[in-house]
KOLSE-105216 format. One record per residue (C-alpha): x, y, z; chain. Coordinates in nm, 3 decimals. Example, Ala and Ser with C-alpha at 12.3 -4.5 7.8 and 13.67 -1.06 7.14 Angstrom:
residues 2
<zati><u>1.230</u><v>-0.450</v><w>0.780</w><ch>A</ch></zati>
<zati><u>1.367</u><v>-0.106</v><w>0.714</w><ch>A</ch></zati>
END
This chain:
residues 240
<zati><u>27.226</u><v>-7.508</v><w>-0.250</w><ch>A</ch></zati>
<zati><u>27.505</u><v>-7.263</v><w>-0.266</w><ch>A</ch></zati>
<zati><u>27.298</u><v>-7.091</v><w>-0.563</w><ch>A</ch></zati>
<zati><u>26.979</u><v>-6.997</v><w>-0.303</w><ch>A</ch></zati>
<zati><u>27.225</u><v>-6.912</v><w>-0.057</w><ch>A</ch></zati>
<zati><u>27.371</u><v>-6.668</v><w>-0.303</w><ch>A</ch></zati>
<zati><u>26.972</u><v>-6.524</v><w>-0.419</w><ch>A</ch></zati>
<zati><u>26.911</u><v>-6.504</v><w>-0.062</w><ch>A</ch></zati>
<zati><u>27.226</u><v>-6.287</v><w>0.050</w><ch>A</ch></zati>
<zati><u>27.102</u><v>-6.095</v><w>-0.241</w><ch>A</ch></zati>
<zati><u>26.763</u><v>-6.028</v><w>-0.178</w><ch>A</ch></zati>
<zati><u>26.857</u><v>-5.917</v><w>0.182</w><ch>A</ch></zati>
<zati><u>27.117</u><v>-5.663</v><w>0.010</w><ch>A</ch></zati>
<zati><u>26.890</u><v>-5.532</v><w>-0.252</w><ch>A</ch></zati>
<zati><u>26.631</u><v>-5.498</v><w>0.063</w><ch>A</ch></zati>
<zati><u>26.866</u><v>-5.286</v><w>0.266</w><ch>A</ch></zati>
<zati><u>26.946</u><v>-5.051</v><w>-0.013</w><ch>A</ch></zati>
<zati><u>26.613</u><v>-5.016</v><w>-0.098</w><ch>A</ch></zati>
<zati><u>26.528</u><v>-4.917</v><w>0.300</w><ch>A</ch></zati>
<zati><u>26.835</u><v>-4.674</v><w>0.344</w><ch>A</ch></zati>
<zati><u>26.724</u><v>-4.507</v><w>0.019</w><ch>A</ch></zati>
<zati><u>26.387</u><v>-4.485</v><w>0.155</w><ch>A</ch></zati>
<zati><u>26.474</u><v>-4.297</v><w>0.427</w><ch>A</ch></zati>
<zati><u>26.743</u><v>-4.067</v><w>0.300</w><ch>A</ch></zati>
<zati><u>26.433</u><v>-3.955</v><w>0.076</w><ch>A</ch></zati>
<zati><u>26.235</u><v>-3.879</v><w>0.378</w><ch>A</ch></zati>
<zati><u>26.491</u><v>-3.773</v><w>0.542</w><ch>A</ch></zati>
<zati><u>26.546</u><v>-3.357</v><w>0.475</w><ch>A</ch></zati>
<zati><u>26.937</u><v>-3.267</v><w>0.389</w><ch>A</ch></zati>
<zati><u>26.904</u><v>-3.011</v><w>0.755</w><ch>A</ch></zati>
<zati><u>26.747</u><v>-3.142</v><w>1.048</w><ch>A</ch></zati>
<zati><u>26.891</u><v>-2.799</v><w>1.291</w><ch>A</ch></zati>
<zati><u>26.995</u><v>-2.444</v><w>1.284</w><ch>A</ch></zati>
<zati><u>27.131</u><v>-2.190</v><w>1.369</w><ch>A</ch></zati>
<zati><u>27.140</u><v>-1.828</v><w>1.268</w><ch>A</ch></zati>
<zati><u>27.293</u><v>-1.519</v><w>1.364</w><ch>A</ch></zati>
<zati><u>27.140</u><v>-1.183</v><w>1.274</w><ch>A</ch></zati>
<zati><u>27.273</u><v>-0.809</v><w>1.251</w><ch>A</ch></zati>
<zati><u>27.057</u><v>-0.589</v><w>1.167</w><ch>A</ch></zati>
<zati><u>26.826</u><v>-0.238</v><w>1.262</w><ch>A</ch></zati>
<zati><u>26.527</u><v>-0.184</v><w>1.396</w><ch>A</ch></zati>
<zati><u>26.437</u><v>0.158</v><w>1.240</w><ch>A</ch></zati>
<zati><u>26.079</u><v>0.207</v><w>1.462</w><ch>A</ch></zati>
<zati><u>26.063</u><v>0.534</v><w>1.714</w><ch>A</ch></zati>
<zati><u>25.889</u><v>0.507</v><w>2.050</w><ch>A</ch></zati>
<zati><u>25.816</u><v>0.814</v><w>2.247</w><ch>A</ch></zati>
<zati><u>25.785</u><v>0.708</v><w>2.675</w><ch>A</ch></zati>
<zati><u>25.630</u><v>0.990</v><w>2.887</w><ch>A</ch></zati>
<zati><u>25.709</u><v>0.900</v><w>3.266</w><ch>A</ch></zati>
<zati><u>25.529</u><v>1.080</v><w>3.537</w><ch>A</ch></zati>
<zati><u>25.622</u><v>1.064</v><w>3.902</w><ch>A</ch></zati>
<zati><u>25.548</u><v>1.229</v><w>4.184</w><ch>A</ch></zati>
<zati><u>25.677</u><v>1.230</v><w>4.591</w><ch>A</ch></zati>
<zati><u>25.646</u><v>1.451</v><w>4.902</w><ch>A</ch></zati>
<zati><u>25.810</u><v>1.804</v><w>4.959</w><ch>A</ch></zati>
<zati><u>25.752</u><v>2.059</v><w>5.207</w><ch>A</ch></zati>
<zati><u>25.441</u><v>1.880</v><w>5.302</w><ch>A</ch></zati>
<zati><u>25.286</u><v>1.915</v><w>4.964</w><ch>A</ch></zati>
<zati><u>25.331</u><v>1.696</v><w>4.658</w><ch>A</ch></zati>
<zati><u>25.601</u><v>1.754</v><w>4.368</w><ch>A</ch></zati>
<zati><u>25.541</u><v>1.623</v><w>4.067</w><ch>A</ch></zati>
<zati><u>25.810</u><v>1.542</v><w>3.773</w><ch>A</ch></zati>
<zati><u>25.678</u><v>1.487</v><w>3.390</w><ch>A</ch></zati>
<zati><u>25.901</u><v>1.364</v><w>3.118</w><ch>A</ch></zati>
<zati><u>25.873</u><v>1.250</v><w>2.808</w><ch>A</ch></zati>
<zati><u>26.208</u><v>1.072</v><w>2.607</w><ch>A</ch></zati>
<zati><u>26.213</u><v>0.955</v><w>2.272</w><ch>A</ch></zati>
<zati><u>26.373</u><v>0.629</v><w>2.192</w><ch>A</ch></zati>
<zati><u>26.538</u><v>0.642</v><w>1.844</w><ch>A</ch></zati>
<zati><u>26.632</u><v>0.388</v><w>1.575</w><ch>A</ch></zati>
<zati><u>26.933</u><v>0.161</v><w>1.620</w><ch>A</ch></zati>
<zati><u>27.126</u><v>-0.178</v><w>1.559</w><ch>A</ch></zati>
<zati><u>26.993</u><v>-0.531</v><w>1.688</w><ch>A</ch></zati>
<zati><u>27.174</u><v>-0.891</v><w>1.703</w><ch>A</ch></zati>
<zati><u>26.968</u><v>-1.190</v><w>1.737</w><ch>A</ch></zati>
<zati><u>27.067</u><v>-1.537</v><w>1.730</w><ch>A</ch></zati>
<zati><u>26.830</u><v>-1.793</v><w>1.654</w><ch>A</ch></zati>
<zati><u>26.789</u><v>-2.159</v><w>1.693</w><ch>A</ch></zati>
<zati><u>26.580</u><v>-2.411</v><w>1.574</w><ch>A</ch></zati>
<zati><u>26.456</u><v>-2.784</v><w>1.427</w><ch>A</ch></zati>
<zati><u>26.286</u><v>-2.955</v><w>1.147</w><ch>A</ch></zati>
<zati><u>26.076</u><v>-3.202</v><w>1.068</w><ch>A</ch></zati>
<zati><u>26.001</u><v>-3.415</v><w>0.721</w><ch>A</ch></zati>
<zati><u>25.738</u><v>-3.172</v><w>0.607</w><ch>A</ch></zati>
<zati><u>25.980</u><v>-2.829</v><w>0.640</w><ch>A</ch></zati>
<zati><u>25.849</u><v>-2.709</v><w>0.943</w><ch>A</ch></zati>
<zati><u>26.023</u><v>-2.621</v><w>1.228</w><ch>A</ch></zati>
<zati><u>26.043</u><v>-2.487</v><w>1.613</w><ch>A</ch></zati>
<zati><u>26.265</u><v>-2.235</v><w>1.702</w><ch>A</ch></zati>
<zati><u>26.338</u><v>-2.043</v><w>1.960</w><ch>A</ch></zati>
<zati><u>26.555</u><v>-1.642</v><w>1.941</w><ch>A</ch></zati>
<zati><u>26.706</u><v>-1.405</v><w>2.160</w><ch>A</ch></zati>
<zati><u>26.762</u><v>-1.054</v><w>2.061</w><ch>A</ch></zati>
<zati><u>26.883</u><v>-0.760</v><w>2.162</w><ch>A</ch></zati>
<zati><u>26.877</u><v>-0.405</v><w>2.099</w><ch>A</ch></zati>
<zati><u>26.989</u><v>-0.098</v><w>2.299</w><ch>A</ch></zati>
<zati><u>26.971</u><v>0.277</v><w>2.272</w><ch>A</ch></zati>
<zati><u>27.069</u><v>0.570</v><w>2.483</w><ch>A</ch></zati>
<zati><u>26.902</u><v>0.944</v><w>2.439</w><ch>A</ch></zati>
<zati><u>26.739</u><v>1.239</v><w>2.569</w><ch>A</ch></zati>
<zati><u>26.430</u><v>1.418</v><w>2.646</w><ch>A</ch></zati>
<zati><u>26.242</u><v>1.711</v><w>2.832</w><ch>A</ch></zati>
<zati><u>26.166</u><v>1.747</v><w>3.216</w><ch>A</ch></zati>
<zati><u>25.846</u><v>1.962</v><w>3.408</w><ch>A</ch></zati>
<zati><u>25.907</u><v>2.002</v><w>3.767</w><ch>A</ch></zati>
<zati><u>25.633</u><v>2.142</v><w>3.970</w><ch>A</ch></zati>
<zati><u>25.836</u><v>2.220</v><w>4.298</w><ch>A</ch></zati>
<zati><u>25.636</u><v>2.322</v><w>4.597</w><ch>A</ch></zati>
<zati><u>25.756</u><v>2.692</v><w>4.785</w><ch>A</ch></zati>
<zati><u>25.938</u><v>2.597</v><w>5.076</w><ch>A</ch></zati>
<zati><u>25.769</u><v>2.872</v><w>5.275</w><ch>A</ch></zati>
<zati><u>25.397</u><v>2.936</v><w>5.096</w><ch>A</ch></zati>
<zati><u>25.137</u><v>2.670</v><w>5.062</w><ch>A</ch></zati>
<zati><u>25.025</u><v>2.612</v><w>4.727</w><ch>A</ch></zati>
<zati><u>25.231</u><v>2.841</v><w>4.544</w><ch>A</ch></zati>
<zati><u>25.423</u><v>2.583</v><w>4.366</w><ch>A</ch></zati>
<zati><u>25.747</u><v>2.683</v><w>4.081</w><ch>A</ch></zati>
<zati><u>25.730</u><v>2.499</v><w>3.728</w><ch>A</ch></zati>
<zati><u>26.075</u><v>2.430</v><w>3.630</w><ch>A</ch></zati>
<zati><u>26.161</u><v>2.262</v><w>3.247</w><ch>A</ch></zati>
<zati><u>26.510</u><v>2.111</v><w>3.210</w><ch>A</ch></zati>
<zati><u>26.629</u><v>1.846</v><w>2.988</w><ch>A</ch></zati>
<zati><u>26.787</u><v>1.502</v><w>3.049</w><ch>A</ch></zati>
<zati><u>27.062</u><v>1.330</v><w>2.807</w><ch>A</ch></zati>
<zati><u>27.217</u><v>0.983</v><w>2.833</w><ch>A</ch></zati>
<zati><u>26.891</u><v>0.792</v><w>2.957</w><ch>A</ch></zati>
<zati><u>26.969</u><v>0.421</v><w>2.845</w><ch>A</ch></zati>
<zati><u>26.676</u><v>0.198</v><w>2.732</w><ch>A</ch></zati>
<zati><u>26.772</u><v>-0.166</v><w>2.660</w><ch>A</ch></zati>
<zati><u>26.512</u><v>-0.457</v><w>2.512</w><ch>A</ch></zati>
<zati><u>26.627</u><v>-0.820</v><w>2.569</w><ch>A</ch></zati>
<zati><u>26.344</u><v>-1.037</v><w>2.429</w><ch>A</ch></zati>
<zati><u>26.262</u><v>-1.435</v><w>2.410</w><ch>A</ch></zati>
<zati><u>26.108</u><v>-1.517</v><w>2.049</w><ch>A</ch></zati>
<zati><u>25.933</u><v>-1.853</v><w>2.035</w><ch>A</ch></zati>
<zati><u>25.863</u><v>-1.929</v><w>1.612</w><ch>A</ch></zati>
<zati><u>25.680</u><v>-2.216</v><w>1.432</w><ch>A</ch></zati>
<zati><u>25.866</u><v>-2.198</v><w>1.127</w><ch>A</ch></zati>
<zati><u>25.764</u><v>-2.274</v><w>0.740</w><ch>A</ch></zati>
<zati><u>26.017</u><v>-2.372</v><w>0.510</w><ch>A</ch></zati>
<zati><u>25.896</u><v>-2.320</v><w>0.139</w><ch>A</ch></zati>
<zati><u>26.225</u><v>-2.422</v><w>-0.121</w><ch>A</ch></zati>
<zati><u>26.229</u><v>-2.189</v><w>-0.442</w><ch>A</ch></zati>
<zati><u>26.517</u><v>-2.363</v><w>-0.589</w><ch>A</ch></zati>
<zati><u>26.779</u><v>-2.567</v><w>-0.483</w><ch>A</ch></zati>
<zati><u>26.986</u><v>-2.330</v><w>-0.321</w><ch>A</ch></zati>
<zati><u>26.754</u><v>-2.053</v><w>-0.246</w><ch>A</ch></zati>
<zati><u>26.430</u><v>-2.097</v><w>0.007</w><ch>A</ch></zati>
<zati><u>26.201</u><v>-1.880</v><w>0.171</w><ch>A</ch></zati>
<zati><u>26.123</u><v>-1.921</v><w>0.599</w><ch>A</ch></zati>
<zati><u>25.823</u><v>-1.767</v><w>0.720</w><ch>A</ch></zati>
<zati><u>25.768</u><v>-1.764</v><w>1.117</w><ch>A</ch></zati>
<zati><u>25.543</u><v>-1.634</v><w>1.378</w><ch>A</ch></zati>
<zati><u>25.477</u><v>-1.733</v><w>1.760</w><ch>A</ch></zati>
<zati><u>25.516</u><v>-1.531</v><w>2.127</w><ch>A</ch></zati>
<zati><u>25.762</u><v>-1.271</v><w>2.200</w><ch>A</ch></zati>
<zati><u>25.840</u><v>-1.217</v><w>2.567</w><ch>A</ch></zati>
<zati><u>26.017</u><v>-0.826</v><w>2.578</w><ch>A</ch></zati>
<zati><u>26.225</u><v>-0.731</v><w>2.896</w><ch>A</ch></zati>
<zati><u>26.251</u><v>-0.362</v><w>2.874</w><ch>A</ch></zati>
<zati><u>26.549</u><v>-0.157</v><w>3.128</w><ch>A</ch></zati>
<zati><u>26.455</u><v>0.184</v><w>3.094</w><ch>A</ch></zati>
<zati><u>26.596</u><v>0.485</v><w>3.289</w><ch>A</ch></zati>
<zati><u>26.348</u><v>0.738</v><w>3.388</w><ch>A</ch></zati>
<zati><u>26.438</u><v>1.124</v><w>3.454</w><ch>A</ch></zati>
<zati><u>26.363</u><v>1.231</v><w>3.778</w><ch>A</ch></zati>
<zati><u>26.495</u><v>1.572</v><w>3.987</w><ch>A</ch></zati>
<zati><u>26.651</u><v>1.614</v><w>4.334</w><ch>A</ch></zati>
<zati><u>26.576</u><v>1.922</v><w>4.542</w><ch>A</ch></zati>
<zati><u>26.827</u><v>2.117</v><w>4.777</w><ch>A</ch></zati>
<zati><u>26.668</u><v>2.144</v><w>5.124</w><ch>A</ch></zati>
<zati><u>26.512</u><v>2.468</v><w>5.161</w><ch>A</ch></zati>
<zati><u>26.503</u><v>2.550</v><w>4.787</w><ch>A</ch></zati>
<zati><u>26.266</u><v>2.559</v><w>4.432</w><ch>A</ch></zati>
<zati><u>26.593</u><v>2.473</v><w>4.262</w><ch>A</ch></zati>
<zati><u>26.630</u><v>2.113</v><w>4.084</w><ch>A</ch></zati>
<zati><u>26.938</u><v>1.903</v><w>3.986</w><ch>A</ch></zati>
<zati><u>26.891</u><v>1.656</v><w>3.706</w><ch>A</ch></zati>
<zati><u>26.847</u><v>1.263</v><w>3.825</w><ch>A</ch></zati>
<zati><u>26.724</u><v>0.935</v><w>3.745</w><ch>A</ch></zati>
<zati><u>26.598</u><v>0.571</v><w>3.850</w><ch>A</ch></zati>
<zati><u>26.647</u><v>0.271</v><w>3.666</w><ch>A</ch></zati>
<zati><u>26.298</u><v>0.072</v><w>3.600</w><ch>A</ch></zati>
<zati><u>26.223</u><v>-0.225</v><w>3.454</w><ch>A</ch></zati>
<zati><u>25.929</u><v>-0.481</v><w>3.339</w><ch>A</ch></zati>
<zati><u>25.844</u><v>-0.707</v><w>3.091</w><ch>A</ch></zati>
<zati><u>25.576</u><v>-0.761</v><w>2.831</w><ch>A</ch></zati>
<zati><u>25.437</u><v>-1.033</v><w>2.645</w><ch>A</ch></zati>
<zati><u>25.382</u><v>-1.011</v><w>2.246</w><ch>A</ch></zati>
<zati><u>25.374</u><v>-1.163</v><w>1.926</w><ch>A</ch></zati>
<zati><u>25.624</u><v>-1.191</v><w>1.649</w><ch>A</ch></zati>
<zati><u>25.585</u><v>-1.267</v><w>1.241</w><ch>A</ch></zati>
<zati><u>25.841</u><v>-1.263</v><w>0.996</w><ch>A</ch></zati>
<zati><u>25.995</u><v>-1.390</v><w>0.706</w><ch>A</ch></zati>
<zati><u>26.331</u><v>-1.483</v><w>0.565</w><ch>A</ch></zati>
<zati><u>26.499</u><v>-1.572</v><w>0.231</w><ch>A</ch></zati>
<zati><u>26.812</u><v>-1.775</v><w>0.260</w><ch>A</ch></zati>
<zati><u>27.066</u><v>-1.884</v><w>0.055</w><ch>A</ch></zati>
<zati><u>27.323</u><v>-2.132</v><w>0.077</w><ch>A</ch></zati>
<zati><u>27.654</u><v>-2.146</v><w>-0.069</w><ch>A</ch></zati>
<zati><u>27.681</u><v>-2.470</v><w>0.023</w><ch>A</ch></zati>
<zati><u>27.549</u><v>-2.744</v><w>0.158</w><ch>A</ch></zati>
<zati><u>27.550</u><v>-2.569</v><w>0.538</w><ch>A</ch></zati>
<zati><u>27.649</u><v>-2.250</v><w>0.528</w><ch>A</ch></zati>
<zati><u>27.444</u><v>-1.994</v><w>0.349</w><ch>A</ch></zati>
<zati><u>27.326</u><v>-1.628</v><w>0.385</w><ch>A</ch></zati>
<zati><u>26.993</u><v>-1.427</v><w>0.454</w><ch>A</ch></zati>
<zati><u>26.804</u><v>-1.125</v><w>0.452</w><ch>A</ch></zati>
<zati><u>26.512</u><v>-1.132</v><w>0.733</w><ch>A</ch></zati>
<zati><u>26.223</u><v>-0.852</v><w>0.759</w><ch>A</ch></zati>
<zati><u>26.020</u><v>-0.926</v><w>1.093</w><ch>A</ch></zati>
<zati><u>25.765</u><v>-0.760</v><w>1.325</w><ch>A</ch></zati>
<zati><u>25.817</u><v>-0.821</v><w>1.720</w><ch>A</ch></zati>
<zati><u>25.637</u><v>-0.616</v><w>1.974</w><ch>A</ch></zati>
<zati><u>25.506</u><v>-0.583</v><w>2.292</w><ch>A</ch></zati>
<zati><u>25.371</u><v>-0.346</v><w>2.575</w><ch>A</ch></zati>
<zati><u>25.566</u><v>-0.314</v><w>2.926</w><ch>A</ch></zati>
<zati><u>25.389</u><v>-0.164</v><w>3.251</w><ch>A</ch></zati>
<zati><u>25.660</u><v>0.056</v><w>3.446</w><ch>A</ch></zati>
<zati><u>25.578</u><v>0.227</v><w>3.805</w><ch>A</ch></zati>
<zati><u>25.648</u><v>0.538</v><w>3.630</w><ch>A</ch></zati>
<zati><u>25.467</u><v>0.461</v><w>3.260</w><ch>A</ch></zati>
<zati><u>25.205</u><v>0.201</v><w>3.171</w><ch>A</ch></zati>
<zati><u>25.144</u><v>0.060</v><w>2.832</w><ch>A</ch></zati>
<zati><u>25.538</u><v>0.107</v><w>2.712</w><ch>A</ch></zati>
<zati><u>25.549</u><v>0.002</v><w>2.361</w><ch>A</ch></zati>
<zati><u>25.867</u><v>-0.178</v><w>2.280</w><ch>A</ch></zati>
<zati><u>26.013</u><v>-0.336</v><w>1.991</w><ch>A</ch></zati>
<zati><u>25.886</u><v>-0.327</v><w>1.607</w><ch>A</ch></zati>
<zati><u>26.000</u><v>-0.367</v><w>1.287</w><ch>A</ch></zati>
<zati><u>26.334</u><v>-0.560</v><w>1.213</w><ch>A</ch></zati>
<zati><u>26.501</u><v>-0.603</v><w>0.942</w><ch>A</ch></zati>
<zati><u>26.878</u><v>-0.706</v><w>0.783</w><ch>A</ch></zati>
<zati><u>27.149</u><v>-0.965</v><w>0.778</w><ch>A</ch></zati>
<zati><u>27.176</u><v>-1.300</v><w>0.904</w><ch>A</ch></zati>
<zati><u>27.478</u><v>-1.575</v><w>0.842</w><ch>A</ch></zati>
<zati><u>27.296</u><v>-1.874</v><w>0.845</w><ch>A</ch></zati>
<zati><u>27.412</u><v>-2.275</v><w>0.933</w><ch>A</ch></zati>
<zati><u>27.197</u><v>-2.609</v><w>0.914</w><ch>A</ch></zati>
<zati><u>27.299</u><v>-2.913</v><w>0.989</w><ch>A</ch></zati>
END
């Protein structure tokens, strides 16, 4: 008696090993994570703006055109896995830039109809700031045990803050004083990319990212706005 009590106890043990081994096999080492990126996006946008409003009973009319230069991002991203490395995610990024750009005023005479005065003028210190959404299906593809490769792609949503040069008149006058008007919109795009991580240890690990996220914005002042682009640089990577 007490020996089949004894093969029994044992059976149920050998059982239970043999189930919690089957599942830390299906079960991957990282189930989440997170990653924080530094890095540049080194793409150049060019926004001509056009606006227009009521002077002296005629219309006056204000063209510019600002170029948006290269310049750091951060993004942080977010994400789970499954058994068969692939993943959801879900990123935020940001990336800002301040600059300049040219100004054409066509300023109606205050006293003559239709004898209008072009004026040119530049503008400095126009900010332009990009917060965008990134939702990724992920791929994990392991190289070796330490070093794997993520590739990614899904729907960017791009909210573009963009300051636009405009000109104020003195009453009576063809003479203009630099201004500006804040404007804003948001686009919807795609994003691909891949990244190569690898870890030090078991949950903390380093990466190098190159990815493509872009979109067009529609502003009262410019339609078809092309923001974002290529990405590319740093990230400090944890999975847990």
């Amino acid at each position: 008696m007490l020996n089949r009590i004894v093969l029994g106890l044992s059976a149920v043990m050998l059982l239970s090993a043999a189930e919690r081994a089957s599942a830390q096999n299906q079960t991957p080492v990282d189930r989440a994570f997170v990653q924080v990126n530094v890095g540049a996006q080194p793409q150049e946008h060019t926004i001509n703006t056009s606006t227009a409003f009521s002077l002296y009973d005629e219309a006056a009319t204000v063209a510019a055109s600002q170029r948006i230069g290269s310049g750091p991002i951060f993004e942080v991203t977010g994400g789970a896995r499954d058994y068969r490395n692939l993943a959801a995610a879900v990123a935020f990024s940001t990336f800002s830039r301040s600059g300049g750009g040219t100004v054409m005023a066509s300023i109606p005479d205050p006293i003559f109809f239709g004898q209008p005065t072009t004026i040119a003028t530049q503008a400095a210190g126009l900010s332009h700031s990009e917060r965008a959404v990134h939702i990724e299906a992920v791929y994990f593809l392991p190289v070796t045990k330490r070093l794997d490769l993520a590739f990614s792609a899904g729907p960017s949503f791009i909210h573009l803050s963009q300051q636009i040069s405009s000109v104020s008149v003195p009453a009576g006058t063809q003479s203009v004083a630099a201004a500006s008007e804040t404007q804003s919109g948001t686009g919807v795009g795609a994003n691909a990319g891949v990244d190569g991580t690898y870890m030090f240890t078991r949950q903390l690990g380093i990466g190098l990212f190159l990815r493509y996220a872009a979109a067009s914005v529609d502003l009262p002042a410019a339609s078809n706005v092309k923001v974002g682009g290529v990405r590319t640089g740093l990230g400090f990577h944890v999975r847990f």
